[in-house]
MDAnalysis code that builds the backbone (N, CA, C; Angstrom):
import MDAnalysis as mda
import numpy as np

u = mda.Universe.empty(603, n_residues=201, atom_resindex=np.repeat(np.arange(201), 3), trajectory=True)
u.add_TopologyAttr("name", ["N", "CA", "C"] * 201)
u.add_TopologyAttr("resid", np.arange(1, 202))
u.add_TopologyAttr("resname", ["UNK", "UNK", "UNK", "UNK", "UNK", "UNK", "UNK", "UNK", "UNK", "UNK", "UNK", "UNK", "UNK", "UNK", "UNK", "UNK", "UNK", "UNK", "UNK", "UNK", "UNK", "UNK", "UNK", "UNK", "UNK", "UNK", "UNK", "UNK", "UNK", "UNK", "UNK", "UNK", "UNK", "UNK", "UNK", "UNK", "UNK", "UNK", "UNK", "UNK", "UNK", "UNK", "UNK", "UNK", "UNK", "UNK", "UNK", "UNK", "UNK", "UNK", "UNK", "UNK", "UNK", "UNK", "UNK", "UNK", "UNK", "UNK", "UNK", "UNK", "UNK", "UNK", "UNK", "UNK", "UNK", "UNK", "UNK", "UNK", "UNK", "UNK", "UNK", "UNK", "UNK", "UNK", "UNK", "UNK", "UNK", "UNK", "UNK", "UNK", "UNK", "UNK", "UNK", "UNK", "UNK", "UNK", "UNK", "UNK", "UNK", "UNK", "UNK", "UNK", "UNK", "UNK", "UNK", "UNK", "UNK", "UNK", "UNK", "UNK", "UNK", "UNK", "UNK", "UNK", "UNK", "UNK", "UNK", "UNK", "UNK", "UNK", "UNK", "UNK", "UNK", "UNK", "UNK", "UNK", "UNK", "UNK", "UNK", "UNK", "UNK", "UNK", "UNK", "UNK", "UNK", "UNK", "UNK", "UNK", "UNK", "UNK", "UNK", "UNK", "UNK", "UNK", "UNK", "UNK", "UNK", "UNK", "UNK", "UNK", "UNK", "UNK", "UNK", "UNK", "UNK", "UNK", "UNK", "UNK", "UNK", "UNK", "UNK", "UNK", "UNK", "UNK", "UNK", "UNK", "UNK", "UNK", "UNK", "UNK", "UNK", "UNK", "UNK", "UNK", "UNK", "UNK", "UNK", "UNK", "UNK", "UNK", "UNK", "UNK", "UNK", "UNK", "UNK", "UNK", "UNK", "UNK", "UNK", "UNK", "UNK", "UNK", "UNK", "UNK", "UNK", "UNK", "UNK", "UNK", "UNK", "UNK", "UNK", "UNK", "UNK", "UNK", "UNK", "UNK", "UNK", "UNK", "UNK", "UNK", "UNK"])
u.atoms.positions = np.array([
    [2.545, 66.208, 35.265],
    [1.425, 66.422, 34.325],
    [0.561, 67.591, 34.796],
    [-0.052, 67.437, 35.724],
    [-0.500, 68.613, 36.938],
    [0.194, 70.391, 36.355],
    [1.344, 70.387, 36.908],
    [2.124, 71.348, 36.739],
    [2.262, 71.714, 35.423],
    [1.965, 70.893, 34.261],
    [2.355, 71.297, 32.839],
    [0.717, 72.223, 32.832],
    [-0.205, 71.244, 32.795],
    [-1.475, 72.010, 32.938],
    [-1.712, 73.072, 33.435],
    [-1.189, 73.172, 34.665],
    [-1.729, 74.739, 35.395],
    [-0.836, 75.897, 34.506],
    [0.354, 75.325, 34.186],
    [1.130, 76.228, 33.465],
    [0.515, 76.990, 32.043],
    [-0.193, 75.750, 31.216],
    [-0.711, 75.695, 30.173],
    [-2.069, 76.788, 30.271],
    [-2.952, 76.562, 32.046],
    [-3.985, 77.566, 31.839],
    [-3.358, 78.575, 32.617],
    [-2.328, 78.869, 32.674],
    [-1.891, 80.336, 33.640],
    [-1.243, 80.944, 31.950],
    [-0.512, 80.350, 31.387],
    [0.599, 80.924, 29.756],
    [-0.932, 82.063, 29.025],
    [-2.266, 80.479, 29.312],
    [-3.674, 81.090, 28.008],
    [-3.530, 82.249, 28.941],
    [-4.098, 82.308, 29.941],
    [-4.085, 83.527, 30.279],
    [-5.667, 84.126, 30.481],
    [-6.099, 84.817, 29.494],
    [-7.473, 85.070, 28.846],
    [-8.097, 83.957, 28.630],
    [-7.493, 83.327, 27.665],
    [-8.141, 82.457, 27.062],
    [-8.733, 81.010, 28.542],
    [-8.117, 81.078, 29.632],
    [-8.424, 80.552, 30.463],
    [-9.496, 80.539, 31.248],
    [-10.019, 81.991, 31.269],
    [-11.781, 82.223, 31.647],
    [-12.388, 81.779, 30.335],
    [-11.975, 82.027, 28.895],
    [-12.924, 81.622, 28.347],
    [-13.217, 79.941, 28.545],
    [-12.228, 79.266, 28.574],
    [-11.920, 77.745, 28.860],
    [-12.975, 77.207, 30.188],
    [-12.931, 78.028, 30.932],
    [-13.326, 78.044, 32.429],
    [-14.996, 77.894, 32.291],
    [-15.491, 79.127, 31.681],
    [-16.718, 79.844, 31.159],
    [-17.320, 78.452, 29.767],
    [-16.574, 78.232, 29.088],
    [-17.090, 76.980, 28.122],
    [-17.532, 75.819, 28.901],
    [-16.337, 75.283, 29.837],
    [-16.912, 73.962, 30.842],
    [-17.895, 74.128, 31.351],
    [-18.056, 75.149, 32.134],
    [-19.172, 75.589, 33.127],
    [-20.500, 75.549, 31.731],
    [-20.442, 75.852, 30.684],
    [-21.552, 76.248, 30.485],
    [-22.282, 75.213, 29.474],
    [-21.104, 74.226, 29.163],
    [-21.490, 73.040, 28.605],
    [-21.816, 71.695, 29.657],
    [-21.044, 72.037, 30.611],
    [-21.389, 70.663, 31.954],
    [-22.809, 70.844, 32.222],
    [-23.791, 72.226, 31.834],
    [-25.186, 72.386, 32.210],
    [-25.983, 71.858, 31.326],
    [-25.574, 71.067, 30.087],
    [-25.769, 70.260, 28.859],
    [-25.398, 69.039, 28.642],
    [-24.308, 68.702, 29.263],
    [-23.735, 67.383, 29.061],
    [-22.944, 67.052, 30.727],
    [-23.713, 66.301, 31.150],
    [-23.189, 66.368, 32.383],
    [-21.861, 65.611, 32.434],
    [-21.150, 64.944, 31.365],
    [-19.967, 63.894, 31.438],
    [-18.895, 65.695, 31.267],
    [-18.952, 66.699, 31.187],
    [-18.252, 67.588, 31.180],
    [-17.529, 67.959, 32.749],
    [-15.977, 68.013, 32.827],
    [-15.812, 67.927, 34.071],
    [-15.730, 70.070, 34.779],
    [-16.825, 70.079, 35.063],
    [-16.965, 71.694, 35.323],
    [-16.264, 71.940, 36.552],
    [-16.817, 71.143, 37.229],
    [-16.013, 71.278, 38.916],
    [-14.854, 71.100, 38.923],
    [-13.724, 69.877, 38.105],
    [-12.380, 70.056, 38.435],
    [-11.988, 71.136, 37.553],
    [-12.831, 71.522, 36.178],
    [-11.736, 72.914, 35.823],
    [-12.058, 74.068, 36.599],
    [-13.357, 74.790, 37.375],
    [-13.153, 75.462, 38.217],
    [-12.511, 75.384, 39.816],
    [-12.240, 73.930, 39.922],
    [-11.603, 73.559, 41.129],
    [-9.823, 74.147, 41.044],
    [-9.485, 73.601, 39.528],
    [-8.145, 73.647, 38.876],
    [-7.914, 75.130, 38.847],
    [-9.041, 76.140, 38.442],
    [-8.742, 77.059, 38.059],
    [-8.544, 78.213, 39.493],
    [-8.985, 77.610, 40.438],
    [-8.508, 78.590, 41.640],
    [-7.579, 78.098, 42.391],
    [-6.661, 76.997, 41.696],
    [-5.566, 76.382, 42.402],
    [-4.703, 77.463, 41.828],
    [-4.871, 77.516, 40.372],
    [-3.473, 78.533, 39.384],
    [-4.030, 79.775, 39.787],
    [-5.171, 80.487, 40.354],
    [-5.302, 81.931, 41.190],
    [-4.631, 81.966, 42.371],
    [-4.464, 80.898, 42.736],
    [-4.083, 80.908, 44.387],
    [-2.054, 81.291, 44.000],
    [-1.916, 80.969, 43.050],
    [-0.315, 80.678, 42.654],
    [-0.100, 82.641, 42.114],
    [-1.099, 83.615, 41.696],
    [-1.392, 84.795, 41.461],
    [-1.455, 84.786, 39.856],
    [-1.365, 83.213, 39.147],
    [-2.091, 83.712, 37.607],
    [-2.991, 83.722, 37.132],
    [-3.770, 83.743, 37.993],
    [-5.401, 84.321, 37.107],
    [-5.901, 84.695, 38.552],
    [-7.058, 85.660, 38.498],
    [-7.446, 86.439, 39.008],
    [-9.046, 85.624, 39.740],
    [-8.906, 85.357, 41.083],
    [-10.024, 84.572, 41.672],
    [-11.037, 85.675, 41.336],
    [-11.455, 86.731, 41.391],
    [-12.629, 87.148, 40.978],
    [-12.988, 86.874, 39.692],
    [-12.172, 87.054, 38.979],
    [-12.326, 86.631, 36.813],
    [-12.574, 85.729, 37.167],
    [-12.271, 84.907, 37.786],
    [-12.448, 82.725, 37.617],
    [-13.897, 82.660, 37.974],
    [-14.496, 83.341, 39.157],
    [-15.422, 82.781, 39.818],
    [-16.696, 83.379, 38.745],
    [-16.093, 84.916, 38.541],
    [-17.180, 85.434, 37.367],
    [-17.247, 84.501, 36.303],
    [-16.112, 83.882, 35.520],
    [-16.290, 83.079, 34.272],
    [-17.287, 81.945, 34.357],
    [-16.584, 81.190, 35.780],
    [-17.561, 79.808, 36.146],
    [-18.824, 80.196, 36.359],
    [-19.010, 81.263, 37.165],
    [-20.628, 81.639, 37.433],
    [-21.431, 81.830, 36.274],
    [-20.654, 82.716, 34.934],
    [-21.883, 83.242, 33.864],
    [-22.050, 81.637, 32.910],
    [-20.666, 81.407, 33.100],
    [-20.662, 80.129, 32.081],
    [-22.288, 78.861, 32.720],
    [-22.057, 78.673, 33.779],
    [-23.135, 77.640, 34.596],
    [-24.120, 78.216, 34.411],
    [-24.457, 79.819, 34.372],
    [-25.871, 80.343, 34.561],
    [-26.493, 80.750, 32.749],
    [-25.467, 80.752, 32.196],
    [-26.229, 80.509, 30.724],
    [-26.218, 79.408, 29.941],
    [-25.624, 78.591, 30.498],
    [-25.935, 76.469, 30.527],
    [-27.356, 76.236, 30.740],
    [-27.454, 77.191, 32.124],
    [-28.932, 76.076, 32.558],
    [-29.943, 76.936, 32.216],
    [-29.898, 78.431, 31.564],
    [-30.996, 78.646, 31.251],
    [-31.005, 78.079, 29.652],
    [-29.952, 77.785, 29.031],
    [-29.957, 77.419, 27.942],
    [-30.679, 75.580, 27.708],
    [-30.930, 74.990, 29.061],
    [-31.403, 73.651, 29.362],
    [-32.590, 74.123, 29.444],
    [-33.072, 75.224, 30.161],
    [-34.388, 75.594, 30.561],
    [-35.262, 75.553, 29.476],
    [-34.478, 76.288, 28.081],
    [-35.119, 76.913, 27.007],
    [-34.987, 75.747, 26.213],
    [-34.482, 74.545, 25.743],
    [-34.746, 73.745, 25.642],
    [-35.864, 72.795, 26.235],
    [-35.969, 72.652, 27.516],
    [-36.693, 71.805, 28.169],
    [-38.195, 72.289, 27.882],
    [-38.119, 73.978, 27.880],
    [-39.678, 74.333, 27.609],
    [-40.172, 74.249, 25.936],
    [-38.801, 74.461, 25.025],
    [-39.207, 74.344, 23.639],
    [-39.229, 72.845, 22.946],
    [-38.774, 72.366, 23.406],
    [-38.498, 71.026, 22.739],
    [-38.296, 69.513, 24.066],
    [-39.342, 70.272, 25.196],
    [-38.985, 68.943, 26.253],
    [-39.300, 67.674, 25.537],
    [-40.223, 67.259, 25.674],
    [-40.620, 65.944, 25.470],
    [-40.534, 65.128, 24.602],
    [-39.679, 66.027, 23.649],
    [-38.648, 65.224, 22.013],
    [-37.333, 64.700, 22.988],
    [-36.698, 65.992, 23.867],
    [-35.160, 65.711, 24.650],
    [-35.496, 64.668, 25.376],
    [-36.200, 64.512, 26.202],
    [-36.903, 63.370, 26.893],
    [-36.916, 61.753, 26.407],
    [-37.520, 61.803, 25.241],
    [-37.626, 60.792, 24.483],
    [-36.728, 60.157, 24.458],
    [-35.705, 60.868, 23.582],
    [-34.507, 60.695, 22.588],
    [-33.239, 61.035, 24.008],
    [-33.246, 61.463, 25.456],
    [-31.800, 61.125, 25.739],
    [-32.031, 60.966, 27.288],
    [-33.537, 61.231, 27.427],
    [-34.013, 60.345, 29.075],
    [-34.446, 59.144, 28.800],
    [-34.248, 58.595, 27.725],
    [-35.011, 57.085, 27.991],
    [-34.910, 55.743, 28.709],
    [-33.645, 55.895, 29.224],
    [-33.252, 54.662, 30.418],
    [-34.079, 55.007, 31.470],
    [-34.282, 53.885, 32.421],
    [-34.758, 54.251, 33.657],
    [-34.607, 54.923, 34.671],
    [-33.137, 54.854, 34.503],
    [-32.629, 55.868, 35.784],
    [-32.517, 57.192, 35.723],
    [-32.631, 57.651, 34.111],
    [-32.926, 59.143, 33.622],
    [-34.095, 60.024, 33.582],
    [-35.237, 58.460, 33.951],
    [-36.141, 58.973, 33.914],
    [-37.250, 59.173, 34.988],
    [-36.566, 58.624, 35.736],
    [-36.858, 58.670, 36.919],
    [-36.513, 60.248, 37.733],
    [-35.183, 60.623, 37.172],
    [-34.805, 62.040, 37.427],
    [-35.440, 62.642, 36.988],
    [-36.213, 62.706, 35.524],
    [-36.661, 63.820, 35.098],
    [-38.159, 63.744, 36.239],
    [-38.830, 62.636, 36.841],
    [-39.918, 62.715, 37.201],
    [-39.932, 63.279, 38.524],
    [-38.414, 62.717, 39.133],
    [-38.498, 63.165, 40.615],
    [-38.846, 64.778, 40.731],
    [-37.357, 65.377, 39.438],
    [-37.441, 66.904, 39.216],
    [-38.617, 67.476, 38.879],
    [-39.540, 66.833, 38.816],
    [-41.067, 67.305, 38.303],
    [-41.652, 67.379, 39.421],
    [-41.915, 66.340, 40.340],
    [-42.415, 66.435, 41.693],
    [-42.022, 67.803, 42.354],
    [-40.369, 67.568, 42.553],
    [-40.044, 68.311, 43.481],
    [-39.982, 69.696, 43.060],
    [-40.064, 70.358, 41.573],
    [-40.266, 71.709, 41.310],
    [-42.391, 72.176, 41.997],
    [-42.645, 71.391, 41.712],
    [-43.960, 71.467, 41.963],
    [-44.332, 71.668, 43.608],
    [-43.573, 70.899, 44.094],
    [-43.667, 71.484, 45.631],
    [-42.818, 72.770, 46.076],
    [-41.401, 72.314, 45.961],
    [-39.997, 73.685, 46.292],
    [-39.292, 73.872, 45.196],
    [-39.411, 74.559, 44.213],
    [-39.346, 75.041, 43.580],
    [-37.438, 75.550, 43.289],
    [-37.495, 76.818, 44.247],
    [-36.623, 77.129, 44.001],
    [-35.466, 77.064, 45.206],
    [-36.068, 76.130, 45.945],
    [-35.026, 75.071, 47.069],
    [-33.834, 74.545, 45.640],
    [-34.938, 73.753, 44.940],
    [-34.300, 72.665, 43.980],
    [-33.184, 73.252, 42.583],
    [-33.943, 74.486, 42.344],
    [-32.654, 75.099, 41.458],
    [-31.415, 74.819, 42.107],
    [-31.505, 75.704, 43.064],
    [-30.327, 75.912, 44.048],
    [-29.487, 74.530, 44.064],
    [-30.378, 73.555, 45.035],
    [-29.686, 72.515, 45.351],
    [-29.062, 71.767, 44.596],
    [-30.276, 71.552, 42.821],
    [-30.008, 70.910, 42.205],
    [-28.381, 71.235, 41.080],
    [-27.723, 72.293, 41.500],
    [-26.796, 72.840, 40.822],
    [-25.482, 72.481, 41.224],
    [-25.457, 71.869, 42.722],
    [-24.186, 71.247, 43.086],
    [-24.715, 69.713, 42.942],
    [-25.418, 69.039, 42.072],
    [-25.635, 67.404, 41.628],
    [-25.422, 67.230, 40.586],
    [-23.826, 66.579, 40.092],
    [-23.815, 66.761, 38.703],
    [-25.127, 65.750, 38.388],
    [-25.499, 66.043, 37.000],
    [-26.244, 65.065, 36.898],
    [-27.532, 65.363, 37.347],
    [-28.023, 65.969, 38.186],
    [-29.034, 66.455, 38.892],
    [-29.554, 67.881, 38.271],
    [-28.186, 68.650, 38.070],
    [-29.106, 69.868, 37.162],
    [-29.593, 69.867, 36.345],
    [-28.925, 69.087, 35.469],
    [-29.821, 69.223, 34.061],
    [-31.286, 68.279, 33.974],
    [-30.889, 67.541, 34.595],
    [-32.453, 66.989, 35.192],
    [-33.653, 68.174, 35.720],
    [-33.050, 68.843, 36.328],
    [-33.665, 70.230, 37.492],
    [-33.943, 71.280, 35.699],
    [-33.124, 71.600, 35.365],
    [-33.257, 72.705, 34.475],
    [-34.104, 72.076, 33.305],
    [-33.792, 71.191, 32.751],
    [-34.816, 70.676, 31.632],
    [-36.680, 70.412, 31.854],
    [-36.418, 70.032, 33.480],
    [-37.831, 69.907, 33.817],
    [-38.677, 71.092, 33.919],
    [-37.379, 71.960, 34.254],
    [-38.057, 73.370, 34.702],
    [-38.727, 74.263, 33.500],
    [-38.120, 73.711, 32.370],
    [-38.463, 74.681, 30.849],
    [-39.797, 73.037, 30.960],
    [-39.754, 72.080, 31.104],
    [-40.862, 71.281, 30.476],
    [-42.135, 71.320, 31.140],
    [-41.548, 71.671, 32.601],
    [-43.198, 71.994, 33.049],
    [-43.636, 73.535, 33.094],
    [-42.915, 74.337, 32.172],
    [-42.849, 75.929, 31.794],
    [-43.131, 76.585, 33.500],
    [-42.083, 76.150, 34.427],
    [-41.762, 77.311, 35.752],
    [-41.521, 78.277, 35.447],
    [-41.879, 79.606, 36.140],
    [-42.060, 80.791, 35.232],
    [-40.778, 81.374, 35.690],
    [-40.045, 81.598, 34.088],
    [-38.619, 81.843, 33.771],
    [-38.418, 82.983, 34.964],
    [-38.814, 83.884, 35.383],
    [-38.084, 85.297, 36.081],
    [-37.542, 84.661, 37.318],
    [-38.856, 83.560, 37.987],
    [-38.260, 83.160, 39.084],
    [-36.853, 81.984, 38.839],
    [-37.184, 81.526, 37.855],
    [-35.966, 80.319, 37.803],
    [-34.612, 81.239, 37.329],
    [-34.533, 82.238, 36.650],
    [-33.854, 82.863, 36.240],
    [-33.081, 83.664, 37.853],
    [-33.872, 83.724, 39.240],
    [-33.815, 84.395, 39.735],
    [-32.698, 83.434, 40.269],
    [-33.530, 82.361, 40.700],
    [-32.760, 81.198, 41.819],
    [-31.784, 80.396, 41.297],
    [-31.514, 80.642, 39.820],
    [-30.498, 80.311, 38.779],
    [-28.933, 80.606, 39.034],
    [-28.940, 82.513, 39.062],
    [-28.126, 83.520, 39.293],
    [-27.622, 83.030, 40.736],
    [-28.226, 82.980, 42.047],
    [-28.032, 82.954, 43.037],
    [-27.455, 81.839, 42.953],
    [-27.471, 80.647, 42.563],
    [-26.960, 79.116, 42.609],
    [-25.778, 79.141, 41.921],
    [-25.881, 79.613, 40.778],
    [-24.661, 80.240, 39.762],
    [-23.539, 80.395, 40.495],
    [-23.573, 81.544, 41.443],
    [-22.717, 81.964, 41.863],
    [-22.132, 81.220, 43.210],
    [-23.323, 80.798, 43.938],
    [-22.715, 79.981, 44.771],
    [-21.926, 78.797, 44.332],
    [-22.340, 78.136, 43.145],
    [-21.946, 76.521, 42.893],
    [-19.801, 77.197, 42.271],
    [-20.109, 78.487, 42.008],
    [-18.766, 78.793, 41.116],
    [-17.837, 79.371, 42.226],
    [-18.266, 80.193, 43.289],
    [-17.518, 80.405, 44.712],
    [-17.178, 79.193, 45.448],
    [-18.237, 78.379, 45.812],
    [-17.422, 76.965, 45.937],
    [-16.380, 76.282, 45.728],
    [-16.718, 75.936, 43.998],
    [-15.750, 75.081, 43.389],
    [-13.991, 75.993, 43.058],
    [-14.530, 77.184, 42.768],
    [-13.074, 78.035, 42.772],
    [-12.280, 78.411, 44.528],
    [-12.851, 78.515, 45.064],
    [-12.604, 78.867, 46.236],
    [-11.714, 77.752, 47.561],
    [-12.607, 76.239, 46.800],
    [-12.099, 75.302, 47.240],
    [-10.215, 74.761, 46.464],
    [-10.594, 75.328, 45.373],
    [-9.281, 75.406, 44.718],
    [-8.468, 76.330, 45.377],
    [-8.468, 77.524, 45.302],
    [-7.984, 78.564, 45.810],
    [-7.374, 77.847, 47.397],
    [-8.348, 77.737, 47.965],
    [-7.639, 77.676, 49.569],
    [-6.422, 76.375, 49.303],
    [-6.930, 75.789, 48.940],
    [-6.347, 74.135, 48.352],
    [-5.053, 74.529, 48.134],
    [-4.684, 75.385, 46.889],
    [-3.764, 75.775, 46.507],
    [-2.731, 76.753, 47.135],
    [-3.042, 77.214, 48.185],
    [-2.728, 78.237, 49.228],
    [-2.053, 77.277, 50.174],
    [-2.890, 76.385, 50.366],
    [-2.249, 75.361, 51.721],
    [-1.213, 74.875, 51.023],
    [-1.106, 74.485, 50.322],
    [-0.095, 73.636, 49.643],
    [0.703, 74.923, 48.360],
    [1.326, 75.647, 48.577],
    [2.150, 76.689, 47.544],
    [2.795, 76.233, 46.903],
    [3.559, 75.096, 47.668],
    [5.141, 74.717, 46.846],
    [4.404, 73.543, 45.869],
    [3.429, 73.189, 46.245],
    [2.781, 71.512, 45.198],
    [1.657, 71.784, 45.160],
    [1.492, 72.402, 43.933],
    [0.273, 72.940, 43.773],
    [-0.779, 71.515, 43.520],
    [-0.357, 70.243, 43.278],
    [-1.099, 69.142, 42.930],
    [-1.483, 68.686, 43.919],
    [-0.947, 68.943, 45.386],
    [-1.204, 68.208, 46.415],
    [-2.650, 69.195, 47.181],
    [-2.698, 70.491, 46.295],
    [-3.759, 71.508, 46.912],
    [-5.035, 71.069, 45.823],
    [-4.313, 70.878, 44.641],
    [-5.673, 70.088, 43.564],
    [-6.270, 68.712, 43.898],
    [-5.386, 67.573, 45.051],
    [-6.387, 66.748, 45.032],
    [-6.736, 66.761, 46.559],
    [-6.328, 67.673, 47.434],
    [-7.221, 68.170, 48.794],
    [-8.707, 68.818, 48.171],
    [-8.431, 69.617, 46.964],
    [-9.707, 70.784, 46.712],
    [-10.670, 69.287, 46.038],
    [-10.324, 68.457, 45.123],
    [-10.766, 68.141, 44.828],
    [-11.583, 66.232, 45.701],
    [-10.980, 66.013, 46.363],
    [-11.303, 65.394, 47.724],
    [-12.671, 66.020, 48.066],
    [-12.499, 67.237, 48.611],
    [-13.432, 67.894, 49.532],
    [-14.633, 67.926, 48.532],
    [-14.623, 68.282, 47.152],
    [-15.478, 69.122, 46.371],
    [-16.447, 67.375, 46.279],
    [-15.794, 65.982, 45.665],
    [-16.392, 64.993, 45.862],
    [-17.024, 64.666, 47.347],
    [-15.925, 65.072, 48.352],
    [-16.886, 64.656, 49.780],
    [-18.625, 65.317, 50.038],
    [-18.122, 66.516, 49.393],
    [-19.496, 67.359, 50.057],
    [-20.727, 67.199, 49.215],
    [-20.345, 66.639, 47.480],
    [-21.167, 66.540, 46.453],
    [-21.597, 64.891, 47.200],
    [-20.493, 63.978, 47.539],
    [-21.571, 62.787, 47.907],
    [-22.501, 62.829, 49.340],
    [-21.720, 63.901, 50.234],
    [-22.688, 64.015, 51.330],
    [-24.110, 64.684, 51.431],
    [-23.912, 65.454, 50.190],
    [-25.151, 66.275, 49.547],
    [-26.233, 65.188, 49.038],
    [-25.900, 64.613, 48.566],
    [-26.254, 63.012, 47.890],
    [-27.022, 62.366, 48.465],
    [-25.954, 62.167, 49.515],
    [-26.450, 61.213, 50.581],
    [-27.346, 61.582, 51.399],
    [-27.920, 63.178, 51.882],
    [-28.592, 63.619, 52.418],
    [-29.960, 63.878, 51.418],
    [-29.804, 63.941, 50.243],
    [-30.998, 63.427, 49.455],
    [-31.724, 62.568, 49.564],
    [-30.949, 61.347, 49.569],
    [-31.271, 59.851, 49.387],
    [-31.767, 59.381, 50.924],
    [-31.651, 59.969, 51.652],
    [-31.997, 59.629, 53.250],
    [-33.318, 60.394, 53.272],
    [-33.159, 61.761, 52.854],
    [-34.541, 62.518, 53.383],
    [-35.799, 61.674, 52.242],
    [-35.140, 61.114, 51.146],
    [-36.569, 60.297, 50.223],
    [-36.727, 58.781, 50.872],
    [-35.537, 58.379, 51.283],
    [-35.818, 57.205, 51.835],
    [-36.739, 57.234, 53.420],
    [-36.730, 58.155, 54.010],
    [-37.950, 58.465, 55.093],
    [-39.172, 59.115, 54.813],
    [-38.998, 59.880, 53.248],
    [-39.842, 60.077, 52.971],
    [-41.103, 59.219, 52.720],
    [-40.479, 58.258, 52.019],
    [-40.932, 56.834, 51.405],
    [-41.856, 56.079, 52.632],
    [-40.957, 56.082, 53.710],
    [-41.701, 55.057, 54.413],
    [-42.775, 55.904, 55.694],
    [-42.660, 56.895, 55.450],
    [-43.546, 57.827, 56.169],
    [-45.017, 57.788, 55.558],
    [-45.095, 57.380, 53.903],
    [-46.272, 57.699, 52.981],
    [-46.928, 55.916, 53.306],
])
């Protein structure tokens, strides 16, 4: 199944950054979008020489970085309707509040960080248009995250796919192993620095 797929985005060709560039830029909108395994996927089939790791990483990067300013511009035009209507559970809303705190102190720590949490950015980017952070800088620390979160996830493919030449599936679920290890250790180093935070106050 694996192998039909990579085949399927190595045949598109072109159409494979655009594919690449759509995930990325809708996962900054809908976080059930899987952005990381198609840029994970997509530097497994670079690593094989059909698509071009610089095109991949450019596609994933512009695609993620006009997602979240496109969350931004939402969050500042229409926050507190989006809020209403698709933060209203508790646990959504609790994100949007944490992301409020924590833009208000580090700012643009949290772009950054918040871009390898699925789930966490668009929390980060919606807050950022709702408490109107002034776009040049978020725009700034946007770009920079952009590119890191898309060198990552392609890169981890890429090597993935390199180690493993002859099975390219066995390099897609090493890349993709690692890409979950480091997103829950990222996590987990969240949840520790608030949980001492907590009992420090």
């Amino acid at each position: 199944m694996f192998n039909q797929f990579t085949h399927l985005v190595a045949d598109a060709s072109g159409w494979a950054y655009a594919i690449l560039f759509l995930f990325a830029f809708l996962d900054a909108l809908l976080p059930v979008v899987p952005s990381e395994t198609a840029a994970i996927t997509a530097g497994v089939v670079a690593a094989s020489g059909e698509l071009s790791l610089p095109a991949v990483v450019a596609a994933a990067a512009a695609g993620a970085f006009l997602g979240d300013n496109t969350a931004y511009g939402l969050g500042r035009g229409f926050g507190k309707r989006l809020v209403a209507r698709f933060f209203s559970g508790d646990k959504a809303h609790r994100r949007i509040e944490w992301a409020k705190r924590q833009l208000a102190e580090r700012g643009g720590e949290l772009i950054v960080v918040g871009r390898f949490i699925p789930g966490g950015r668009i929390a980060v980017t919606v807050s950022a248009g709702l408490v109107r952070y002034d776009w040049r800088r978020f725009v700034a620390f946007d770009a920079a995250a952009a590119v890191l979160w898309a060198s990552y996830a392609c890169l981890l493919g890429y090597f993935g796919g390199r180690a493993f030449e002859n099975a390219a599936w066995k390099g897609l679920l090493l890349a993709l192993a690692l890409g979950f290890g480091i997103a829950g250790a990222t996590e987990g180093v969240r949840r520790l620095r608030k949980w001492r935070s907590s009992r420090a106050s």
